[in-house]
C-alpha positions as CSV (number, residue, x, y, z in Angstrom):
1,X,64.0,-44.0,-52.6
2,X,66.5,-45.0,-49.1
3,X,63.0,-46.2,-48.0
4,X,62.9,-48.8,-51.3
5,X,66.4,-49.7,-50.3
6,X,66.2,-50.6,-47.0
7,X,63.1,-52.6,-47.8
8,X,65.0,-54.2,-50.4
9,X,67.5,-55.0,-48.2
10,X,65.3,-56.6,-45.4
11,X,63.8,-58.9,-48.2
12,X,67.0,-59.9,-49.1
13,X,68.3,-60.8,-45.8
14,X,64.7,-62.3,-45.0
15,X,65.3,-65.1,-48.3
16,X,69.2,-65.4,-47.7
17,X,68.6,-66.9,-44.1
18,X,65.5,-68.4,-45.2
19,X,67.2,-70.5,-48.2
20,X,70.5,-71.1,-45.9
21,X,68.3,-72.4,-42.8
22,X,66.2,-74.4,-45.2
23,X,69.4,-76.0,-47.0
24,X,71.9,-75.9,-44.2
25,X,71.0,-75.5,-40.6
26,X,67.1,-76.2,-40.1
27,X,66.3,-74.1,-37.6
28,X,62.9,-73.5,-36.4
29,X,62.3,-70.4,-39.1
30,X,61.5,-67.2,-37.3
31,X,64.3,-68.4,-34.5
32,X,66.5,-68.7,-37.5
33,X,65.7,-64.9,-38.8
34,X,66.2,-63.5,-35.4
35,X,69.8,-65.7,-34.8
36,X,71.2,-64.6,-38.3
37,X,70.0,-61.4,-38.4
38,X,71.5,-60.4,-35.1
39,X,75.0,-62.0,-36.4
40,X,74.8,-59.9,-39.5
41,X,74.3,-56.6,-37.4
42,X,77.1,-57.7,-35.1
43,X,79.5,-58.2,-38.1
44,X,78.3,-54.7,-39.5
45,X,79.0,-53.4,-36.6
46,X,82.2,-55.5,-36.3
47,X,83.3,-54.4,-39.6
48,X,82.2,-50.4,-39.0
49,X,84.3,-50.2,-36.1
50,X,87.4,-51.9,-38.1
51,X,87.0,-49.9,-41.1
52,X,87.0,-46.2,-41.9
53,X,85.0,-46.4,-44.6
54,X,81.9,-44.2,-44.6
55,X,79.4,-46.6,-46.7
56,X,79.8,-48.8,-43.6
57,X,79.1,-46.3,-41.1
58,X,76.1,-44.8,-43.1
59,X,74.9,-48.6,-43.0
60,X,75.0,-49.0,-39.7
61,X,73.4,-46.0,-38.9
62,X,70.9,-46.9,-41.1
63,X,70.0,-50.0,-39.2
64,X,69.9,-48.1,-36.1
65,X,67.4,-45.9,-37.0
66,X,65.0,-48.7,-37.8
67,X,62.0,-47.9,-36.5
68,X,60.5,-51.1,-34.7
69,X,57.6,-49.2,-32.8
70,X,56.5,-47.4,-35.6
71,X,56.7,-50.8,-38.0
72,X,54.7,-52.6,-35.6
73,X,51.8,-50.1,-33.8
74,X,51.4,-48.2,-36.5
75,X,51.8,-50.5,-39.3
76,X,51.4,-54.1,-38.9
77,X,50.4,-55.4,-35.5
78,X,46.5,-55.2,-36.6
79,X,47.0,-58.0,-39.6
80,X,49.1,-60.2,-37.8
81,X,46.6,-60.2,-34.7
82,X,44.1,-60.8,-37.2
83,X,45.6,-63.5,-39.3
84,X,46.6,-65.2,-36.2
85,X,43.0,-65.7,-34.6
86,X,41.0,-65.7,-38.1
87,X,41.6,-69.3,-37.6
88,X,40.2,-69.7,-34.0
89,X,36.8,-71.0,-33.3
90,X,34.7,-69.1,-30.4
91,X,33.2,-72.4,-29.1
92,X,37.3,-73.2,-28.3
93,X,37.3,-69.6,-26.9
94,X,34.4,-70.7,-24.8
95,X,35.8,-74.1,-23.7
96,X,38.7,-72.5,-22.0
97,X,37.2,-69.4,-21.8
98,X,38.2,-68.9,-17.8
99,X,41.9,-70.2,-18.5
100,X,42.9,-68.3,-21.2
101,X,40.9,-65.3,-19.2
102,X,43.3,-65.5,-16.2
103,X,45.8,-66.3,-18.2
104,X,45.6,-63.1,-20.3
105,X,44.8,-60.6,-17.5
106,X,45.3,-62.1,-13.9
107,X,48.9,-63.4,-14.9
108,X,49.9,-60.7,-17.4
109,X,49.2,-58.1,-14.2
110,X,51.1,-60.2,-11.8
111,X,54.0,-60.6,-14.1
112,X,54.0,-56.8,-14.7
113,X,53.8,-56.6,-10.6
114,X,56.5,-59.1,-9.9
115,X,59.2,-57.9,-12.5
116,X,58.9,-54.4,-11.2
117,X,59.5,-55.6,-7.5
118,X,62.2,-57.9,-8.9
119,X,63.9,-54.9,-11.0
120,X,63.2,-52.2,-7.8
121,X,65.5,-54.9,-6.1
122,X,68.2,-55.1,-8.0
123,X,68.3,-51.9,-8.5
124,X,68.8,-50.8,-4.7
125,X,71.4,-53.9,-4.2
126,X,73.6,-52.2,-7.0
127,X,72.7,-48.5,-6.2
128,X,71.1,-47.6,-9.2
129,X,67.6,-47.7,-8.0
130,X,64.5,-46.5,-10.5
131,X,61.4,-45.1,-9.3
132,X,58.6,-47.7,-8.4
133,X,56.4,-46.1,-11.4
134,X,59.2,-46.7,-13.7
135,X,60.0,-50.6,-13.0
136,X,55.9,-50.9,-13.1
137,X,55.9,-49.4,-16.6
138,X,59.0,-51.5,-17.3
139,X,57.2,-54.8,-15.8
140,X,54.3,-54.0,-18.1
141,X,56.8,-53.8,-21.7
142,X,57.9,-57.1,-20.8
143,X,54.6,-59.1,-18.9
144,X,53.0,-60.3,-22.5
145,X,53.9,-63.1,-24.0
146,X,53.8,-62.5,-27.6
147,X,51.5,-63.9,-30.4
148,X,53.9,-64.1,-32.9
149,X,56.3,-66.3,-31.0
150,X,53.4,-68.2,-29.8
151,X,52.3,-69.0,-33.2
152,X,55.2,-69.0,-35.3
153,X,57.4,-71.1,-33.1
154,X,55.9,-72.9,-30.1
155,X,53.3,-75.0,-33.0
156,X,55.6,-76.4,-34.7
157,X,56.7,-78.6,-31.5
158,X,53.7,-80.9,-31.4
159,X,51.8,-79.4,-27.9
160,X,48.7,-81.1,-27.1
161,X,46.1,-79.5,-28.7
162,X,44.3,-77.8,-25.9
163,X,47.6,-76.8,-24.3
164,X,48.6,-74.9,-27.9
165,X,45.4,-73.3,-27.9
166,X,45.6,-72.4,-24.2
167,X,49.4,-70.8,-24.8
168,X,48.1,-69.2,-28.1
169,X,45.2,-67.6,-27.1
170,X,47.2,-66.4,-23.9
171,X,49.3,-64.8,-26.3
172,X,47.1,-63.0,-29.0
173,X,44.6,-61.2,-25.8
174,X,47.6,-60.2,-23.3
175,X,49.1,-57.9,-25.9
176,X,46.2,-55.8,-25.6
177,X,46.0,-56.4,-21.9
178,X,49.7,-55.3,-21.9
179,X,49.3,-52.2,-23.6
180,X,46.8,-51.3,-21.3
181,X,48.5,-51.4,-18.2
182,X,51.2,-49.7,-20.3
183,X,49.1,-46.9,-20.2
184,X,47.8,-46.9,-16.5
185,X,51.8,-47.2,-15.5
186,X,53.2,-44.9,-17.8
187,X,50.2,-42.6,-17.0
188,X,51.8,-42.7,-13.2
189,X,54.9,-41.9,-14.3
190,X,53.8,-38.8,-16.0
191,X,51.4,-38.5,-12.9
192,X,55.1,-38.5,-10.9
193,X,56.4,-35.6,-13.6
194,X,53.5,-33.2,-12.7
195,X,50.8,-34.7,-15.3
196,X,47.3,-35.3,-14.7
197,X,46.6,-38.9,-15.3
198,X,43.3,-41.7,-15.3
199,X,43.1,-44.3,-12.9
200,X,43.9,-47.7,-12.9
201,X,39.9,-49.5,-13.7
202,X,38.9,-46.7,-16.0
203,X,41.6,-47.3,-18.2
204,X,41.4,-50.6,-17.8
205,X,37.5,-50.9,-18.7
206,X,37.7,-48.4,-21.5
207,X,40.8,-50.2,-23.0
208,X,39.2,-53.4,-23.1
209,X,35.5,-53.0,-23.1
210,X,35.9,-49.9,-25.9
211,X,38.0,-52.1,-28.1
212,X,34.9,-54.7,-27.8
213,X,32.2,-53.1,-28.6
214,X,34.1,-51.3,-31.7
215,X,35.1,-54.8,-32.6
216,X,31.2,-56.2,-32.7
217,X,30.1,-53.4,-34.6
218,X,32.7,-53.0,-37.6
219,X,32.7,-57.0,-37.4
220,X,29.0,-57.0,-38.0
221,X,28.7,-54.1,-40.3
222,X,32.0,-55.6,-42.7
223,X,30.6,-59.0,-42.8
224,X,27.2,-58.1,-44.4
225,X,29.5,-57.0,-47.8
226,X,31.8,-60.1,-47.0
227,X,28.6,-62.8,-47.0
228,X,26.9,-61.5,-49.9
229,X,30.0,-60.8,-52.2
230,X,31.0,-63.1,-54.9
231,X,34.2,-62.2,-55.5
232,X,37.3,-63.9,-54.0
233,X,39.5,-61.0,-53.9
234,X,36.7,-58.4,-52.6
235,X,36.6,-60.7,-49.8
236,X,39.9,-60.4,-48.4
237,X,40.2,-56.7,-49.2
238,X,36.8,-56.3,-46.8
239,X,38.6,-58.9,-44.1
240,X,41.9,-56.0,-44.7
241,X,39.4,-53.3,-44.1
242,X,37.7,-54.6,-41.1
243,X,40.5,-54.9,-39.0
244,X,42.3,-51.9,-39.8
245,X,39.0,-50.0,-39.2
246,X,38.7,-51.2,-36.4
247,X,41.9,-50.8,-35.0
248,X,42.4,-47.2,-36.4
249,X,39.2,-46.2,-34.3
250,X,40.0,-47.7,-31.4
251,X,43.8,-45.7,-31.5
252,X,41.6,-42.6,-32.2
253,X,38.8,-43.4,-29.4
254,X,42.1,-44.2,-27.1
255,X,41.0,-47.8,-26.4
256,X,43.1,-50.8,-27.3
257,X,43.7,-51.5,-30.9
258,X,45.1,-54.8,-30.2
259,X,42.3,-56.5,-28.8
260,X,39.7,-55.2,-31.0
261,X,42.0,-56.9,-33.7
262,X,42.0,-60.4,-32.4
263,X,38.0,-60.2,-31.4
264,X,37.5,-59.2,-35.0
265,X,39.5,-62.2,-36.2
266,X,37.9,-64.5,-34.3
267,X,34.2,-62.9,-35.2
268,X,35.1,-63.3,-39.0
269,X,35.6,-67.1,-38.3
270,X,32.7,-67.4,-36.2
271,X,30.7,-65.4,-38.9
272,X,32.4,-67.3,-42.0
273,X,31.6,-71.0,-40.1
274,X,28.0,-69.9,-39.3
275,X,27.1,-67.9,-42.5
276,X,29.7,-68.7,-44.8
277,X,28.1,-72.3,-46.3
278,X,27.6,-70.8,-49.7
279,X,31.0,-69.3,-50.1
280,X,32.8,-71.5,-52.8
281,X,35.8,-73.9,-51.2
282,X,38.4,-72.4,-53.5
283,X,37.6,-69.0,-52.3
284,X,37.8,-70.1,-48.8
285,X,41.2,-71.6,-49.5
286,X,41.9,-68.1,-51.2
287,X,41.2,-66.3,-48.2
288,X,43.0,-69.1,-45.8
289,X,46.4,-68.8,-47.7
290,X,46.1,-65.2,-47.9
291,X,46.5,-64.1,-44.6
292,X,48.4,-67.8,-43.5
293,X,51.3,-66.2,-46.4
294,X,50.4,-62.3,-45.2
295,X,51.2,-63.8,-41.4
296,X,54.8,-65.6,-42.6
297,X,55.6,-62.4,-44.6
298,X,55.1,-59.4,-42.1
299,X,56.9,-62.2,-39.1
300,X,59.6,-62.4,-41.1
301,X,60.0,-58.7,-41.5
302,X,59.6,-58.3,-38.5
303,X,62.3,-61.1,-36.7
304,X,65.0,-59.4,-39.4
305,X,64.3,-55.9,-37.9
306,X,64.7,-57.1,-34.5
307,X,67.7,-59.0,-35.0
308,X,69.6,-56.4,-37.2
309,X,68.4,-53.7,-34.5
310,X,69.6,-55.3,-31.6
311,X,73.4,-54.4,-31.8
312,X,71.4,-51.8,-30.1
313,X,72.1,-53.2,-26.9
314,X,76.0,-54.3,-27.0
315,X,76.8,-50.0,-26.4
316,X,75.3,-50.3,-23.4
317,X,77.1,-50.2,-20.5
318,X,77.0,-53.2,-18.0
319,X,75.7,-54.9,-21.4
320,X,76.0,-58.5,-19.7
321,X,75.1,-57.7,-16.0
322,X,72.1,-56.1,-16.9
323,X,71.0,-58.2,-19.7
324,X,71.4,-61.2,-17.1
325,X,69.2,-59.4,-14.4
326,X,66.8,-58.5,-16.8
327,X,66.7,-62.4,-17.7
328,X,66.3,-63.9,-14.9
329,X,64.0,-61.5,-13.3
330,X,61.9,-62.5,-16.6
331,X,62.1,-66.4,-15.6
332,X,60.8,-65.8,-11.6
333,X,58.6,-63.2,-12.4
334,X,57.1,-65.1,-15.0
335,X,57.0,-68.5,-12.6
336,X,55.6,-66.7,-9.6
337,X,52.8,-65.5,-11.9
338,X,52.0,-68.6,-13.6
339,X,52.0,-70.2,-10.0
340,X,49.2,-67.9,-8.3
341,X,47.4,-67.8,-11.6
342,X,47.5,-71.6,-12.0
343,X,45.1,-71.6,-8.6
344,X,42.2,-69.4,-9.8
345,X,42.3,-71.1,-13.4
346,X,40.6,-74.0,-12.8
347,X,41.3,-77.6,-15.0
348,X,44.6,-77.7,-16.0
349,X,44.5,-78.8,-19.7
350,X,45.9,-82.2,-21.3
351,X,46.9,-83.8,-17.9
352,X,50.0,-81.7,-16.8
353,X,50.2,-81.0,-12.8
354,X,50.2,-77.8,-12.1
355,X,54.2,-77.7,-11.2
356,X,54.4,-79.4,-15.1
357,X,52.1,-76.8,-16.4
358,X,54.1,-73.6,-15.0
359,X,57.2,-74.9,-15.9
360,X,55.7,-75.2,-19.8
361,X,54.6,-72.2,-19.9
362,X,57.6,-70.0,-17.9
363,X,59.2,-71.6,-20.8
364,X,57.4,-71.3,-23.7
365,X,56.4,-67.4,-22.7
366,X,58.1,-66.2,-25.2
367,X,58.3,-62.6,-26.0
368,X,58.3,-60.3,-29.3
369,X,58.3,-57.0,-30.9
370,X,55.5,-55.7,-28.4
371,X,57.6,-55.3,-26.2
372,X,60.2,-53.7,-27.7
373,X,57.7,-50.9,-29.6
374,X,56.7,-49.8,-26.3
375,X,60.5,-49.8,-24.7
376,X,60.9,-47.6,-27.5
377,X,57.8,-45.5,-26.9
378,X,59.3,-44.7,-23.5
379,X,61.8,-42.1,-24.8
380,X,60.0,-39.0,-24.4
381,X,59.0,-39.6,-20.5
382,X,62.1,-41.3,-19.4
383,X,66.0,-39.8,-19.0
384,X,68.1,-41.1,-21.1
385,X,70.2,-43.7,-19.6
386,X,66.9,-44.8,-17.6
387,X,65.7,-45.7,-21.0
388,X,68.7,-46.9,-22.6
389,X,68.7,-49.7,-19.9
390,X,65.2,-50.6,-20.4
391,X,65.4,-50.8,-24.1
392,X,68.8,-53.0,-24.0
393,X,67.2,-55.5,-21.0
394,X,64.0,-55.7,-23.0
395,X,66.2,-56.4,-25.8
396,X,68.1,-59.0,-24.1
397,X,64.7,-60.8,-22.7
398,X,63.5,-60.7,-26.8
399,X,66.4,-62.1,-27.5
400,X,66.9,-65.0,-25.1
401,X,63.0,-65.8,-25.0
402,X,63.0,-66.1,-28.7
403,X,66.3,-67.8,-29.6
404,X,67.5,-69.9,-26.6
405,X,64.0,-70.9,-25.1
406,X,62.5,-71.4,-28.4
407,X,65.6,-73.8,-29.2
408,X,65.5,-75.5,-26.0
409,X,61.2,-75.9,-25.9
410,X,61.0,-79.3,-27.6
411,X,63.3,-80.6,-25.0
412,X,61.9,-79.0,-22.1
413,X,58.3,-80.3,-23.4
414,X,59.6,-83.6,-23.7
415,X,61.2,-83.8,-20.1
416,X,58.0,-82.5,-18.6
417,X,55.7,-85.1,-20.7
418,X,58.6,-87.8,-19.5
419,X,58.1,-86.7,-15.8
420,X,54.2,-86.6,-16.1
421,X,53.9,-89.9,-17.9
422,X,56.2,-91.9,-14.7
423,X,53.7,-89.9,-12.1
C-alpha cells in the first residue's frame, strides 16, 4: 500500500508542475520537472529540519529512499530506449554511421579517460586523492550523454536535422557503451580489493557484440507475430515483449541490455517500413502514440524522482566545492573528448567548424538518470564517504547538465549558428 502512495504522490507532483509550467512559467517540460521537483524536496527538507513533527520526517525519509537505480535498470530503461529509436530509420543510421560510431564509443571512452585524470587531479591538489580505478569507474558514471535529455529537451530547440540526429543517436548507443566500461572499471576496482576480474576487450566485445546478436534474433523472431497480426493492441503488446525479452536475456547472459534495446527499436522500424505496407494507418498511428505517450510518461517519472532525490547531495560535506569540481571537470573533459573525436569522425554535419561543433555538443551533452543508477550501484564496492562524493558530484553534474545547460542551449545554438553564418 506505501508503494500506491508514493506512486500517487509522484503522479501528483508530475501534473502539478506540469499544469503550473504549462500556465505559468513555460519551461522546456522535463527541465521544468527536474527544477520544481528539486525545490519541493529542498522545502521538505526545509520544513523537516524546522519542524518536529514526525509525518514530515517519515516523508522525507521516504523520498530518500527512492530507489533511482532500481526504477531505471531494472524497470524502465529498456522502453524508453526503445520508444526513443522505434522512430529512427537504419538508412539515417547508415548515413552517419561513422559519426555517431565515434561518437558513441571513441568519445564516450575518452570522456571516461579524461574525467578520471581531471578528478585524480583534484583530488591530490586538495589531499583527498582516490585510487586511479576509482576516478576511472567514476569517469565512466558520468561519460554518456543521456537519451532522455537528448530527446526530451535538446529537439525542441530547432537543431538542424542531421545535427539532432547525430546528438540523438550519440545518446541512445553510449548508454550501453557506458555501462560497459562501467563494468571493465568497476571490475578493476574489485580486481584492486582481491577479485578476479575480465579484461578490458572481452568485456567490451561480449557487451556489445552479445547484446547484438540477441537483439537480431528476438527482433526477427517477435516481428513474424507482429507482421502477420491483425490486431492493434496485440501489436504493441509483441513491440512490449520484444524489448523486454531482449533486454532481460542480455542482463542474464551478462551482456549489455541497453544496447540490445535501442538495436531492437530501430529493427522494428526498419522491419515495420520494409514489411509493414499492409498494416492499417490507424494502427500505425496506434502504435506511434503509444510508446510517443509511454516515452513522456516514464521521463516524467523519472525527472520527479531525480529532482525530489537530489536533496541527497546538500548533506554532503564540501556540497559547493565539490559539486563545482565535479562541474567543471564535466565541461573539459567533455571538450577535450569531443576535440580528438571530432578528427577521426569525418564530415562534420550541417556546416558547423569543428570548434562550432564541440562547443554544441560540450553543451548540449546533457546527462540523466544513467548516471545516477550506476553512482548508486557503486555502494557495495566503495567506502562510504568515497561514494557519498561520487553520488553528490554525479548529482550535481545531473543537475546542472539538465537544468542550466538545457535553459541556456537555445542561446548557445544561436550564438554558434551567428558566428558560423559571419565566417
Amino acid at each position: 500500500m506505501e508503494a500506491l502512495y508514493l506512486f500517487v504522490g509522484i503522479i501528483a507532483i508530475v501534473c502539478i508542475i506540469g499544469f503550473f509550467n504549462e500556465k505559468v512559467t513555460k519551461l522546456t517540460y522535463e527541465i521544468a520537472l527536474m527544477l520544481f521537483s528539486v525545490v519541493i524536496g529542498i522545502g521538505i527538507m526545509v520544513v523537516t529540519h524546522l519542524s518536529s513533527d514526525i509525518s514530515v520526517e517519515n516523508i522525507i525519509k521516504e523520498v530518500e529512499t527512492l530507489n533511482v537505480k532500481e526504477f531505471l535498470m531494472h524497470g524502465v530503461l529498456c522502453f524508453m530506449l526503445f520508444a526513443g529509436s522505434c522512430h529512427m530509420k537504419l538508412t539515417d543510421f547508415k548515413s552517419q554511421a561513422r559519426q555517431i560510431t565515434v561518437l558513441a564509443v571513441v568519445c564516450t571512452l575518452l570522456g571516461a579517460i579524461f574525467y578520471a585524470l581531471l578528478i585524480y587531479g583534484a583530488g591530490l591538489l586538495l589531499g583527498h586523492t582516490m585510487p586511479l580505478p576509482v576516478c576511472l569507474m567514476f569517469g565512466s558514471i558520468i561519460a554518456p550523454t543521456d537519451p532522455i535529455a537528448a530527446t526530451g529537451i535538446l529537439s525542441k530547440f530547432g537543431l538542424p536535422e542531421k545535427t539532432s540526429f547525430l546528438i540523438q543517436g550519440e545518446s541512445l548507443f553510449n548508454d550501453g557503451i557506458g555501462v560497459a566500461l562501467f563494468v571493465c572499471f568497476s571490475g578493476m576496482v574489485s580486481a584492486a580489493n582481491g577479485a578476479a576480474s575480465e579484461g578490458f576487450l572481452a568485456v567490451m566485445l561480449r557487451e556489445i557484440l552479445g547484446a547484438l546478436v540477441v537483439a537480431i534474433v528476438v527482433s526477427v523472431l517477435c516481428f513474424m507475430m507482429f507482421r502477420h497480426s491483425k490486431h492493434p493492441q496485440l501489436k504493441i503488446f509483441i513491440s512490449l515483449l520484444t524489448v523486454s525479452l531482449a533486454y532481460a536475456f542480455c542482463e542474464a547472459m551478462g551482456f549489455s541490455g541497453a544496447i540490445a534495446s535501442v538495436i531492437c527499436g530501430i529493427l522494428f522500424s526498419e522491419f515495420r517500413s520494409k514489411f509493414g505496407g499492409s498494416e492499417e494507418p490507424e494502427h500505425a498511428e496506434l502504435f506511434d502514440s503509444f510508446w510517443e505517450t509511454l516515452d513522456v510518461f516514464l521521463n516524467s517519472l523519472l525527472y520527479v524522482i531525480l529532482g525530489l532525490t537530489f536533496i541527497t547531495i546538500l548533506r554532503m560535506e564540501s556540497v559547493l566545492l565539490l559539486s563545482a569540481i565535479a562541474i567543471i571537470a564535466n565541461l573539459i573533459a567533455r571538450a577535450g573528448s569531443l576535440s580528438l573525436s571530432s578528427l577521426i569522425m569525418g564530415e562534420i554535419p550541417d556546416g558547423f567548424s569543428k570548434s562550432g561543433f564541440v562547443a554544441l555538443l560540450t553543451w548540449g551533452g546533457l546527462r540523466g538518470g544513467l548516471s545516477v543508477a550506476l553512482a548508486m550501484s557503486t555502494k557495495t564496492m566503495l567506502p562510504e564517504d568515497v561514494y557519498h562524493v561520487i553520488l553528490g558530484c554525479t548529482y550535481a553534474v545531473v543537475f546542472f547538465t539538465t537544468v542550466i545547460q538545457g535553459l541556456t542551449m537555445n542561446t548557445v545554438y544561436n550564438r554558434i549558428r551567428g558566428k558560423a553564418s559571419k565566417a
